[in-house]
N, C-alpha and C positions, 0 to 999 in steps of 0.2 A: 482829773484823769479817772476814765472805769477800763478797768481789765477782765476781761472774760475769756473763759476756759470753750472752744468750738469743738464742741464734742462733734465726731462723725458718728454714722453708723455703714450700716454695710445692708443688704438686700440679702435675704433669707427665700425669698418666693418673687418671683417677677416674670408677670404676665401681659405682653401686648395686647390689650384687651380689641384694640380699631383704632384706626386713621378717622379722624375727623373730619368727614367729607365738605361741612359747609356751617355759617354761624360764625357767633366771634373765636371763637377756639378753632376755625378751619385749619386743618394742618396738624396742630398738635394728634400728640396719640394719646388715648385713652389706655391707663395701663392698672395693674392691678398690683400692688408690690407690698410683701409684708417687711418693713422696714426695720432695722434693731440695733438701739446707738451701741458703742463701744468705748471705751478709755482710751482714744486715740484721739489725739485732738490737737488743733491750731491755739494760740493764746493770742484773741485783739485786745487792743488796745489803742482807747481814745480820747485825744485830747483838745481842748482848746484851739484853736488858733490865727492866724492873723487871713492864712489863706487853706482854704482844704488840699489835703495832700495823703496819697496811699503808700507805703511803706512797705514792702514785702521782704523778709528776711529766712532763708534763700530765695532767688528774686526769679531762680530758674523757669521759664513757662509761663510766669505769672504777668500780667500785667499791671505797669503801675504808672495808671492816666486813668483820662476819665471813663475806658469802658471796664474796668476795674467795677467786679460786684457791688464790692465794698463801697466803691468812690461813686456808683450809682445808687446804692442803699442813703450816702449824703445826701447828694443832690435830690433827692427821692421824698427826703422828711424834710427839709429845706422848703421845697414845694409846697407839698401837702400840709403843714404844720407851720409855715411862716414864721420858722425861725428862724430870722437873720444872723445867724451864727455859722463860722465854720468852726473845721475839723480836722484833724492828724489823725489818721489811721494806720497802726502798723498791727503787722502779722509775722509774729513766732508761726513759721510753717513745717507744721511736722507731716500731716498729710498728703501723700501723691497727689501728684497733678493729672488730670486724665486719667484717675484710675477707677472710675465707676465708684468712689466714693462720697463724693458731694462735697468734698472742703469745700468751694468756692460759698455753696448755699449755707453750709457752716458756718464760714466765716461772715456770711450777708446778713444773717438771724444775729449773728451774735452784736453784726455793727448797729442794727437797728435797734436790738435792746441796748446795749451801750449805751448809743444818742438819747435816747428817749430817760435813763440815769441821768447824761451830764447836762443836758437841756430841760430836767424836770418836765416832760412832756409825757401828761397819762394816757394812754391808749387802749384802747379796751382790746381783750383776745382777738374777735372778730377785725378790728381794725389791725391787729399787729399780721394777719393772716391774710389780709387782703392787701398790705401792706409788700409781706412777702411774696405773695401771687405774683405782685407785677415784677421783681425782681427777675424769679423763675418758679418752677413749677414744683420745684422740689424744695424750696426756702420754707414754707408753711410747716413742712416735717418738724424744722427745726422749733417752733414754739410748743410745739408738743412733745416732742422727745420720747425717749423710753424705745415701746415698742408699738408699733402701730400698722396698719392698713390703708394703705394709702393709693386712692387712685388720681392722685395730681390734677385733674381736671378738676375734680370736686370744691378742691380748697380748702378740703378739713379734713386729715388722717382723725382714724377710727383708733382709740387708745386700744393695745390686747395687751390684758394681763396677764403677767407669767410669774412665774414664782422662779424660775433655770437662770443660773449663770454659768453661761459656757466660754468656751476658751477657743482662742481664736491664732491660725498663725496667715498672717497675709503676704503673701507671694506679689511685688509687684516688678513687672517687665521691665525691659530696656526701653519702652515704648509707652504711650499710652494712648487711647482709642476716642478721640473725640463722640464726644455725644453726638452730635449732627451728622456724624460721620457711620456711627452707629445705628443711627435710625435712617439714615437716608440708604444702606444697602443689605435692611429687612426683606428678607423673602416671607410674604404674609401667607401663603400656603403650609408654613411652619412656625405659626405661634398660635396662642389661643388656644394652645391643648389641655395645659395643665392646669383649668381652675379647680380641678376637685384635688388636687395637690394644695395649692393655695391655700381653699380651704379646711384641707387636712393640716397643714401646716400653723392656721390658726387655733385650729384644736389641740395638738398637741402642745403647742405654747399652754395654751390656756389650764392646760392640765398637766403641765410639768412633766411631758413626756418626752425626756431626751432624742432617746429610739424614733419617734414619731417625727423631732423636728428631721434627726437625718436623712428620713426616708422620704422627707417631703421638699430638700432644696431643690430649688430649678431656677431656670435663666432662661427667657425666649429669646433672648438675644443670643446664646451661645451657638444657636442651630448656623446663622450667619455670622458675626465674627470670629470664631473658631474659623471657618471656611478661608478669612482672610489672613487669618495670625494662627497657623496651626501649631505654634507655639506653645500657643493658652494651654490646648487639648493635651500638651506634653504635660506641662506641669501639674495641671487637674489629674495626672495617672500618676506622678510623681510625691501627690500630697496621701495619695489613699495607699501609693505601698510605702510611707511613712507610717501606716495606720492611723489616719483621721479616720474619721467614720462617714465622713462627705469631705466634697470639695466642689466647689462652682465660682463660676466668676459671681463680682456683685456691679451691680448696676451694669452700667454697659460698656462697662471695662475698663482696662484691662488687669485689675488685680483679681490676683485668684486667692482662694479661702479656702483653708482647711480646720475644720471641727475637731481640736485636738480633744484627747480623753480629759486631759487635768493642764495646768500650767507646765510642770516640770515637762511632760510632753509636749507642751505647746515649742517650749524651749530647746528642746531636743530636735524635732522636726524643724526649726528654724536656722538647729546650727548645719541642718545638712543641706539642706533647699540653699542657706547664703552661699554655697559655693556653687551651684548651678549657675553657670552659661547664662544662662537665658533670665535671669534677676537682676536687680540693680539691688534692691531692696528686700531686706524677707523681717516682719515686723511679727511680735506677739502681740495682739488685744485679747479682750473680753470684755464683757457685758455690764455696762455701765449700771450698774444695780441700781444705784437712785436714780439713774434716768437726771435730763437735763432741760425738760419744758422751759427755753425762757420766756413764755408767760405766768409760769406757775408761782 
């Protein structure tokens, strides 16, 4: 049996960068996103066994068959790697579903190094990345960890070093906003404004400029899903007269972030947002300091 900790992270900067008009990536988008894990996280665990099987614990949203991340990350190394063996995968889920955080990719990095633990199967970075690619676009995050730059089309996040560990309280809805569902009702006459934000945003990491990251969050996506869940836009005003110092959705929804000052702050804005309407859930994170590369 291997057991692993599926750290998430949450989107600090995210830029629609273009639709990808033609080529084997046709369709996908070309995005630009400063990515930054957290101490929030799923725990898999993998085991032996006579038949592969996905285990999801709360099972709400999730699916547990074969188009199951996880039970696609199986069949996946199975293939590629000929090893006649299966698997039991289960998930401790603490992460939202559809909340613009990436469990699913989380938990798919994590199933992949797992396997390749209980199967003794070496894999080099490059392979565990290309590996993830086919999964989704945002799986490759996961063997890099920390904090990085990642434009998903690439297939290799750009490590950015920071020295800041911030604190985080995450707001998420009665709802959650399918990815497909989020890039299929983009208005492209309002994205692609903010790379020199982006790029401010990588700077200020890089120099432990707290002030600098707040001033430089954004979401391209919020121009349009705001539009459909004008809920979001509620509680994004609801996080800053808590006094966060920012607040924005991460990825493409629908959990919103606020930049608390310290923890006990974090803790404080958390006890007032859980009784908002409009929450199911209101969690503190922060910044996973050692970071969780599982190629590393």
């Amino acid at each position: 049996m291997v057991e692993i900790q599926a750290y998430t992270r949450i989107t600090l900067a995210l830029d629609i960068v273009r639709r990808i008009p033609d080529g084997p990536l046709a369709g996908y988008h070309e995005i630009a996103a400063v990515k930054h894990q957290t101490t929030l996280h799923d725990t898999v665990r993998v085991d032996d066994a006579r038949q592969s099987s996905v285990r999801c614990d709360p099972a709400d949203g999730v699916p547990q068959d074969e188009t199951n991340v996880c039970m696609r990350a199986v069949r996946l190394l199975q293939k590629r790697c000929g090893a006649g063996r299966e698997a039991a995968v289960s998930i401790a889920k603490r992460i939202p579903v559809m909340g613009g955080l990436a469990g699913g990719s989380a938990d798919a990095a994590a199933t992949i190094t797992a396997l390749c633990r209980l199967w003794g199967l070496s894999l080099s970075r490059a392979e565990m990345l290309a590996l993830g690619r086919e999964l989704g676009m945002d799986v490759p995050y996961f063997f890099v960890g920390g904090t990085a730059l990642d434009r998903e089309t690439a297939g290799d996040p750009s490590p950015v070093t920071t020295s800041l560990s911030l604190d985080f309280v995450l707001v998420v809805p009665r709802f959650g906003v399918p990815t497909r569902e989020a890039y299929a009702g983009l208005d492209y006459r309002l994205v692609n404004r903010n790379a020199r934000l982006t790029a401010a945003m990588v700077e200020a990491l890089g120099a432990g400029d707290r002030a600098g990251v707040a001033r430089s969050v954004h979401n391209d996506f919020a121009a349009t899903v705001y539009g459909r869940y004008p809920g979001l836009a509620r509680l994004e005003k609801a996080l800053l007269e808590q006094g966060c110092d920012a607040a924005w959705m991460s990825g493409s929804g629908s959990t919103m972030v606020g930049l608390a000052r310290d923890q006990a702050h974090a803790r404080r804005v958390a006890a007032v947002l859980g009784a908002d309407p409009e929450a199911t859930r209101v969690l503190c994170s922060r910044t996973l300091t050692a970071g969780s590369g599982l190629t590393e």
